[in-house]
C-alpha positions as CSV (number, residue, x, y, z in Angstrom):
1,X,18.7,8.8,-4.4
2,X,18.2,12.2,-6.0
3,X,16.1,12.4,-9.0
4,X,15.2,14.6,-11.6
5,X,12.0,16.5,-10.4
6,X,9.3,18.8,-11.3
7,X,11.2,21.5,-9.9
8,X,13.5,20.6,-12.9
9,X,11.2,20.7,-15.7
10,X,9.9,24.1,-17.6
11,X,6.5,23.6,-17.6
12,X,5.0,26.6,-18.8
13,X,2.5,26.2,-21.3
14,X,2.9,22.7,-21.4
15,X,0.5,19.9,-20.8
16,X,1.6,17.9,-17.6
17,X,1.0,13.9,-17.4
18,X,0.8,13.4,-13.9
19,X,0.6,9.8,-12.4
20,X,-1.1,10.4,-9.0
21,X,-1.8,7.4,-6.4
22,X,-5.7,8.6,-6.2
23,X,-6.7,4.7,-4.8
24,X,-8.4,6.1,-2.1
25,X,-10.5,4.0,0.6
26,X,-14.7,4.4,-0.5
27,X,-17.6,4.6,1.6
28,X,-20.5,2.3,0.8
29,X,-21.8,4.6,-1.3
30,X,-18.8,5.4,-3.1
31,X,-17.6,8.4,-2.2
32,X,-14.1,9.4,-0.7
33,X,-13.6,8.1,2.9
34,X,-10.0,9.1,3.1
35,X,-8.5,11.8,1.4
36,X,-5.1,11.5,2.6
37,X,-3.4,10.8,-0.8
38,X,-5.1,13.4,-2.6
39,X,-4.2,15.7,-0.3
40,X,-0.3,14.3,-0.7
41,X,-0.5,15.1,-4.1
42,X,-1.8,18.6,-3.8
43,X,2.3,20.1,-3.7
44,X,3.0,19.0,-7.1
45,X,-0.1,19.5,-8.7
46,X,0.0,23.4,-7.4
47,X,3.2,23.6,-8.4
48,X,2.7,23.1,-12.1
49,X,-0.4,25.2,-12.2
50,X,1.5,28.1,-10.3
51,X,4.4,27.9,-12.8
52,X,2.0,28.0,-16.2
53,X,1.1,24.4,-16.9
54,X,-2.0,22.6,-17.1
55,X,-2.7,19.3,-15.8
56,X,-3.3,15.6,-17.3
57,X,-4.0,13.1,-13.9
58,X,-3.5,9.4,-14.2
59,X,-4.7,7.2,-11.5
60,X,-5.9,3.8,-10.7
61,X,-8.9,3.2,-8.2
62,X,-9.3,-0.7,-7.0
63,X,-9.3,-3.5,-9.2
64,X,-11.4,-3.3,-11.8
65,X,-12.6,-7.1,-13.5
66,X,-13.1,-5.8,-16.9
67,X,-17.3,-5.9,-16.4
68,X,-18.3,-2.3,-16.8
69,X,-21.4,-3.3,-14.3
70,X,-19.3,-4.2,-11.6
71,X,-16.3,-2.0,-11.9
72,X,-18.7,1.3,-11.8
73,X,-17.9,1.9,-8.1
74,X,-14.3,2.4,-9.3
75,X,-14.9,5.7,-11.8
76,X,-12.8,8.1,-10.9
77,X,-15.5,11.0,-10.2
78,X,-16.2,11.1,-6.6
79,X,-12.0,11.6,-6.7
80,X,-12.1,14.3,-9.0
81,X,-15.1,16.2,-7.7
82,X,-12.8,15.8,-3.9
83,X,-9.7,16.8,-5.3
84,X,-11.5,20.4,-7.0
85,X,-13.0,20.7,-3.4
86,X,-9.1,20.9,-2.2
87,X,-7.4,22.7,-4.9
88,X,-10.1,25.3,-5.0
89,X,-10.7,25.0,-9.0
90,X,-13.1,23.6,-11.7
91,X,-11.5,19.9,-12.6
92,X,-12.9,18.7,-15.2
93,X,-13.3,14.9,-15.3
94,X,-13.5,12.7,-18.6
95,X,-15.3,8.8,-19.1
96,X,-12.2,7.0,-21.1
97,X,-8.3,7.4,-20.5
98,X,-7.1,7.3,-24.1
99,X,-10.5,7.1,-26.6
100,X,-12.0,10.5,-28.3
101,X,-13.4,12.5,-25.1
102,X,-9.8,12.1,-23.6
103,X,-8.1,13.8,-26.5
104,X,-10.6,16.4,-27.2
105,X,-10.1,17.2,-23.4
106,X,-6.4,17.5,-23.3
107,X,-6.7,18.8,-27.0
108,X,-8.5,21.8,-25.8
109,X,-6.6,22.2,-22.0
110,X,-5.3,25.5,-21.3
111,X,-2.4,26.7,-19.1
112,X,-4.2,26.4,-15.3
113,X,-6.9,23.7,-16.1
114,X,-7.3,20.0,-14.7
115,X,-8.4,16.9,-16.3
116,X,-8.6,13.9,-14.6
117,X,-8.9,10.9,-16.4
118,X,-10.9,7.7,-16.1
119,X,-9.6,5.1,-13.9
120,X,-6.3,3.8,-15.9
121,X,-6.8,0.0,-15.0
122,X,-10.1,-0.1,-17.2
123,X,-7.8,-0.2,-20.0
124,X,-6.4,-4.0,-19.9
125,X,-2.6,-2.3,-21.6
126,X,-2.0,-0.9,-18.3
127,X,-1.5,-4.1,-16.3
128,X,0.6,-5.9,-19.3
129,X,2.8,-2.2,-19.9
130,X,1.2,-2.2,-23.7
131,X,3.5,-0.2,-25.3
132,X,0.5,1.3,-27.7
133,X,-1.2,1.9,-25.1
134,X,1.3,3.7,-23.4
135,X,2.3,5.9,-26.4
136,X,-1.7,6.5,-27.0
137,X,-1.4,8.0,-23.0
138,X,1.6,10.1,-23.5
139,X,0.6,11.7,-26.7
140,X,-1.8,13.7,-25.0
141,X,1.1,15.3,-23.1
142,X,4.1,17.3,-23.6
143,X,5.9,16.3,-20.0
144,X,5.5,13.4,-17.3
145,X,5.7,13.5,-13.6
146,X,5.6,10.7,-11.3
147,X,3.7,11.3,-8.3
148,X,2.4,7.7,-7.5
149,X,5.0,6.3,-4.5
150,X,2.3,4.0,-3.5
151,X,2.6,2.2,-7.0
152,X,5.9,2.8,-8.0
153,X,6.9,-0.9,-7.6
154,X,4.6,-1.8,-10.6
155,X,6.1,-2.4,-13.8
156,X,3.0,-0.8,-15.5
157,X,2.4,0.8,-18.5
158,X,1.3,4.4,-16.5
159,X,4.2,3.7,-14.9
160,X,7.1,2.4,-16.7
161,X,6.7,2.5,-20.6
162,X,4.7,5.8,-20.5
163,X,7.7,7.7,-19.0
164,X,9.9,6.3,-21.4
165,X,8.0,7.8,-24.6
166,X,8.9,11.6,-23.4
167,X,12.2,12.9,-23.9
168,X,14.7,12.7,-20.9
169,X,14.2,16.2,-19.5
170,X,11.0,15.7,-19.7
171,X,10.2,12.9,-16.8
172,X,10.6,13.7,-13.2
173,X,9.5,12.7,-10.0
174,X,6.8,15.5,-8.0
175,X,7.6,16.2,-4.4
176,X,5.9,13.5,-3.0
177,X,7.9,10.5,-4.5
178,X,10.8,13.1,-3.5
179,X,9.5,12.8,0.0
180,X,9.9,9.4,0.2
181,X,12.8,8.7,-1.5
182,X,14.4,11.3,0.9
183,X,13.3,9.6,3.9
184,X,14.2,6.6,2.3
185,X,17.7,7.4,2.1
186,X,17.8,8.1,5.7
187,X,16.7,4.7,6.7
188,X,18.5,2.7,4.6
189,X,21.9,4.7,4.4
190,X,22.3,7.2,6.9
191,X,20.0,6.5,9.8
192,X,20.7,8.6,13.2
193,X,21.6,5.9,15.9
194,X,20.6,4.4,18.2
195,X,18.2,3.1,15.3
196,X,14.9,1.6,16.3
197,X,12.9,-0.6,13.9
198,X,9.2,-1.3,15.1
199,X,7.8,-4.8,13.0
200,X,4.2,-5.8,13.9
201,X,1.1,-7.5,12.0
202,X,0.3,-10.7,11.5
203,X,3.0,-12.5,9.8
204,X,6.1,-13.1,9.8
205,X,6.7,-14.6,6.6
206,X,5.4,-11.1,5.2
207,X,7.9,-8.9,6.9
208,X,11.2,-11.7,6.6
209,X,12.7,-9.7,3.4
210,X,12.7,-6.3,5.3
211,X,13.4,-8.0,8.7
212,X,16.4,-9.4,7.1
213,X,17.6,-6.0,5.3
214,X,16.9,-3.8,8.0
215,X,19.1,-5.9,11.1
216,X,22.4,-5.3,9.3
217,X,21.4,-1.1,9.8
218,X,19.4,-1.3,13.4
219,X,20.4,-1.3,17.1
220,X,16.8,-2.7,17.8
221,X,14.3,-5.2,16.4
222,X,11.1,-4.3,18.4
223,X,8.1,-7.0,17.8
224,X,4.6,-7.2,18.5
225,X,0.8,-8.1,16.5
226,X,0.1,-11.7,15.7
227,X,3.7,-12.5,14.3
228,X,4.8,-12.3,18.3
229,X,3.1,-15.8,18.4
230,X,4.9,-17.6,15.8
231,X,8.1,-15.8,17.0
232,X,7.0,-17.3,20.7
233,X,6.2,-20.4,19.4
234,X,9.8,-21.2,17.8
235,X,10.7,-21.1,20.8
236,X,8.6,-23.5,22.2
237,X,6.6,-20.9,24.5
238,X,2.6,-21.8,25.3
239,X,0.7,-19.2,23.0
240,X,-2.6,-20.6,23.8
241,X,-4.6,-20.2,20.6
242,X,-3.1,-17.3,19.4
243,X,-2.6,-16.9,15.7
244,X,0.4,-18.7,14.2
245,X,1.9,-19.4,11.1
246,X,3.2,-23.1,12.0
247,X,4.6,-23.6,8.9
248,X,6.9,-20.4,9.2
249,X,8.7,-21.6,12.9
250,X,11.8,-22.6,11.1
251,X,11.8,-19.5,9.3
252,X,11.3,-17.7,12.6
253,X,14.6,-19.3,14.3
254,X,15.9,-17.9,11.6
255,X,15.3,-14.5,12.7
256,X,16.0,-15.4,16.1
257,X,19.2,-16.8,15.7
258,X,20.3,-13.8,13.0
259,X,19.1,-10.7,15.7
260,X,20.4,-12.1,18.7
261,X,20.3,-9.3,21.1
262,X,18.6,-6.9,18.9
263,X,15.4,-8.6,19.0
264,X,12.9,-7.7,21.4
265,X,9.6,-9.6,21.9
266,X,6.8,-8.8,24.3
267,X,7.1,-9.6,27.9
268,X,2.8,-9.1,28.5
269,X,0.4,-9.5,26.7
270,X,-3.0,-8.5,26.5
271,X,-5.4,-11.6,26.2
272,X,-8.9,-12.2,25.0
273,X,-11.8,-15.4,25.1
274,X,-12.1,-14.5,22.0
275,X,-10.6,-12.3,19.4
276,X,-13.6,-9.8,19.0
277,X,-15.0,-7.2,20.9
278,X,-16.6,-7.8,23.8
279,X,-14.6,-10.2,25.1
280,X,-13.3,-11.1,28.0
281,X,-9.6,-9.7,28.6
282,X,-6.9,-10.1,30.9
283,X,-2.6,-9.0,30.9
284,X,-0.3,-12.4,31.8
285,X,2.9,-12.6,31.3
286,X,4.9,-13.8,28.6
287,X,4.6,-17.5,28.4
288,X,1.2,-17.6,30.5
289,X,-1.4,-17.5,27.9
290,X,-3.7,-20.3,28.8
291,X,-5.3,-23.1,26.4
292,X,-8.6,-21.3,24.2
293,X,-7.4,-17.7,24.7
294,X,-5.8,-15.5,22.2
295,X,-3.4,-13.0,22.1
296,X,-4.4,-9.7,21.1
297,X,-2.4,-6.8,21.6
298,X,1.5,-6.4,23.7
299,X,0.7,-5.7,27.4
300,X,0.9,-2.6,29.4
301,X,4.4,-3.3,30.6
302,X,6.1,-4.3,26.6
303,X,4.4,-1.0,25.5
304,X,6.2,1.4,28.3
305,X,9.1,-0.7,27.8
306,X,8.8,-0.1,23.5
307,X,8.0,3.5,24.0
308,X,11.5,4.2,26.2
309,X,13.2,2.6,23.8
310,X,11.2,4.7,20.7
311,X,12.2,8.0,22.5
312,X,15.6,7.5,23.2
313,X,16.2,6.4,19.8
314,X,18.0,8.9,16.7
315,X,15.9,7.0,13.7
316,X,12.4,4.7,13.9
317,X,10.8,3.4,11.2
318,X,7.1,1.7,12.0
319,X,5.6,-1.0,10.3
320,X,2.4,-2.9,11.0
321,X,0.2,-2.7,14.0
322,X,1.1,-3.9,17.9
323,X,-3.0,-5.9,18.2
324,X,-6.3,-5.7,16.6
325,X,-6.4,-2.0,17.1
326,X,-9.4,-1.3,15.4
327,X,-10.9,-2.6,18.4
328,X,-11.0,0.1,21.4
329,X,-9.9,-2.9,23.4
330,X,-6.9,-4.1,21.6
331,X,-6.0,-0.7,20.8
332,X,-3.8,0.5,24.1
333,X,0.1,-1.0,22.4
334,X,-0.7,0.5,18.9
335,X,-1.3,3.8,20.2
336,X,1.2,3.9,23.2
337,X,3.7,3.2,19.8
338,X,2.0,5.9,17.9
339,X,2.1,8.3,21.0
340,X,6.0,7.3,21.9
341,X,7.2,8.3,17.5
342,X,4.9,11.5,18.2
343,X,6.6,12.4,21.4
344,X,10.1,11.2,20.4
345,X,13.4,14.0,19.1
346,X,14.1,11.0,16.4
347,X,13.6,10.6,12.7
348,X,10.8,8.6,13.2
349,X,8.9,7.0,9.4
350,X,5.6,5.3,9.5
351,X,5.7,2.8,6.9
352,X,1.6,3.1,5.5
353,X,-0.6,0.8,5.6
354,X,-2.1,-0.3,8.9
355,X,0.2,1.5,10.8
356,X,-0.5,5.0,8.9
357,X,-4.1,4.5,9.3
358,X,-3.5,3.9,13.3
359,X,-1.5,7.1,13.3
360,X,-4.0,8.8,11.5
361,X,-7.1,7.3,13.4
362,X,-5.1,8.9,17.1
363,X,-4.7,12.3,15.5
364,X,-0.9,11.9,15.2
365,X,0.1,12.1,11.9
366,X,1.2,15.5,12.1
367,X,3.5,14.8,14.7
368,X,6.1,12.3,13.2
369,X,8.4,12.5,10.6
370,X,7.1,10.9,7.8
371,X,3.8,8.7,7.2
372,X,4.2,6.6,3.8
373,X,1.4,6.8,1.3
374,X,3.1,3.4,-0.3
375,X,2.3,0.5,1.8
376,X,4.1,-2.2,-0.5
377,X,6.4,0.1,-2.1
378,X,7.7,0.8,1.2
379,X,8.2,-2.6,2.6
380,X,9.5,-3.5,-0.8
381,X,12.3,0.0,-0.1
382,X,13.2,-1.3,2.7
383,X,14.0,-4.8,1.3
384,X,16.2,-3.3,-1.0
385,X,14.5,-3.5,-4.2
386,X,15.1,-0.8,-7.0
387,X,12.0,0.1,-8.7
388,X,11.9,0.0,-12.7
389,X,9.5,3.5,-12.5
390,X,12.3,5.0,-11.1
391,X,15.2,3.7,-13.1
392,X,13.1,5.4,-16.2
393,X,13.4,8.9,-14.0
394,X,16.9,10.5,-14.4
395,X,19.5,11.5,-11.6
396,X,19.7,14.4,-11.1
């Protein structure tokens, strides 16, 4: 999918709308605890102000309620001051997204300056795609880029019917929806083979749509978190008290019967008294977890069997974690994946979420391909779905 980008658009002395994905995790204080998506954004941003433009940011952060008391912790400025830190230059951040300190801002930008404006969900048109609201946002701007992947399956205003009030060859996508969609296009339509897919988490009923999708393209259907147990319990293997979604086991024959041979499920496990840390832990084998135990991560021998299969592979894409890795103890099948993408020749795509926060929590996100900042948007690509924020973006 090639789309008209901001490579395309002449931006010199013109005001650019840019509709960043700035929802960043908070510390309990609320500052910025990860600054990953800022940091994706940085590419585009530079590349307007190198080129002569100035800079109109569009964000959302959390979900705000409507009560300006409790949706304080989710102002934009601890996101702003972080993203001046990185780009090296005065940003200046205003209190509304559309009122009279908005427009006197943008009024008075000049070619090279930054505003960042308040958190866009405060404004209850965003959510509904208010078309007055939307033409109130893109008045203060003379060009739109998307730059949000990790929100560019909502049909909202920021992201739908603002685009549409600016002139075709004036929308585009910035580099890092370009990223994705490039990566994208491998995975879905011209993935190197042998073509690994890697599902964990905890349900199965989460991942069906993309599960489905992705076994007409892959050679392999590797499986692990707490959806093994509902997968294991189909077929009538003792899971002990492990987490299952007993209402889904139909749903997981389904899967069975549609992979066949493609499906691999762990052969260990690593089990826990109790799923917390601290507990007692043990590796059996694949239908020997006892009665009040609980399985918590793939064992020692699934993850070297996972990661020979990961490194011989041409394409992987990664989505959702092997156990409860934030625990040291369960961590060992998460990270031998992680370690096995890093260390493999292959296209290899995390698809964000909890799986780009393990990468990122071993120090590897360097070291593959491609880590999603959309953790829904990317499950929902790899379904199959065609976004309505994109359909608004021209081909190129």
């Amino acid at each position: 999918m090639s789309k008209q980008s901001v490579r395309d658009i002449d931006v010199a002395g013109q005001k650019v709308l840019v509709r960043v994905d700035f929802n960043v995790p908070q510390t309990s204080d609320g500052q910025v605890a990860d600054d990953r998506r800022i940091r994706g954004a940085l590419p585009t941003l530079k590349a307007v102000l190198d080129r002569g433009g100035s800079l109109i940011l569009v964000s959302h952060l959390g979900r705000p309620s409507g009560d300006p008391a409790t949706d304080a912790p989710f102002r934009l400025d601890p996101v702003a001051a972080r993203l001046g830190e990185l780009i090296g230059q005065p940003v200046k951040k205003v209190g509304d997204t559309i009122g009279p300190e908005a427009q006197a801002a943008c009024s008075a930008l000049q070619p090279g300056g930054i505003v960042v404006l308040e958190n866009v969900r405060f404004n209850k048109g965003e959510k509904k795609g208010d078309p007055a609201f939307a033409a109130k946002l893109a008045g203060l701007a003379d060009c739109y880029v998307n730059d949000a992947f990790g929100t560019c399956h909502r049909d909202e205003a920021s992201m739908v019917a603002v685009p549409e009030q600016f002139p075709a060859d004036r929308r585009g996508i910035g580099f890092l929806v370009e990223k994705e969609l490039e990566i994208l296009d491998t995975l879905l339509r011209f993935p190197k083979h042998p073509y690994v897919a890697v599902m964990g988490g905890a349900k199965v009923s989460d991942k069906i749509l993309v599960i489905e999708n992705l076994l007409k393209k892959v050679d392999r259907l590797l499986i692990g978190g707490a959806m093994t147990y509902t997968f294991l319990a189909a077929q009538g293997v003792p899971i002990g008290s492990s987490r299952v979604e007993a209402d889904k086991l139909d749903l997981a024959r389904h899967v069975l019967e549609m992979a066949g041979e493609k499906i691999a499920l762990p052969s260990d496990h690593l089990i826990a008294d109790k799923p917390a840390a601290r507990a007692q832990t043990r590796v059996v084998g694949r239908a020997e977890i006892p009665d009040g135990w609980f399985g918590m991560d793939i064992g020692p021998t699934t993850a070297a069997e996972y990661a020979a299969i990961i490194k011989q592979a041409g394409t992987v894409v990664w989505n959702g974690p092997m156990g409860m890795f934030e625990v040291e103890a369960f961590a060992a099948g998460t990270r031998a994946v992680a370690e096995a993408m890093a260390a493999s020749p292959a296209v290899t795509a995390v698809g964000g979420g909890e799986s780009a926060e393990a990468v990122e929590k071993f120090g590897l996100a360097e070291k593959v391909s491609h880590v999603s900042t959309g953790g829904g948007a990317f499950l929902e690509s790899l379904e199959g779905k065609a976004f309505n924020s994109l359909k608004v973006i021209p081909d190129r």
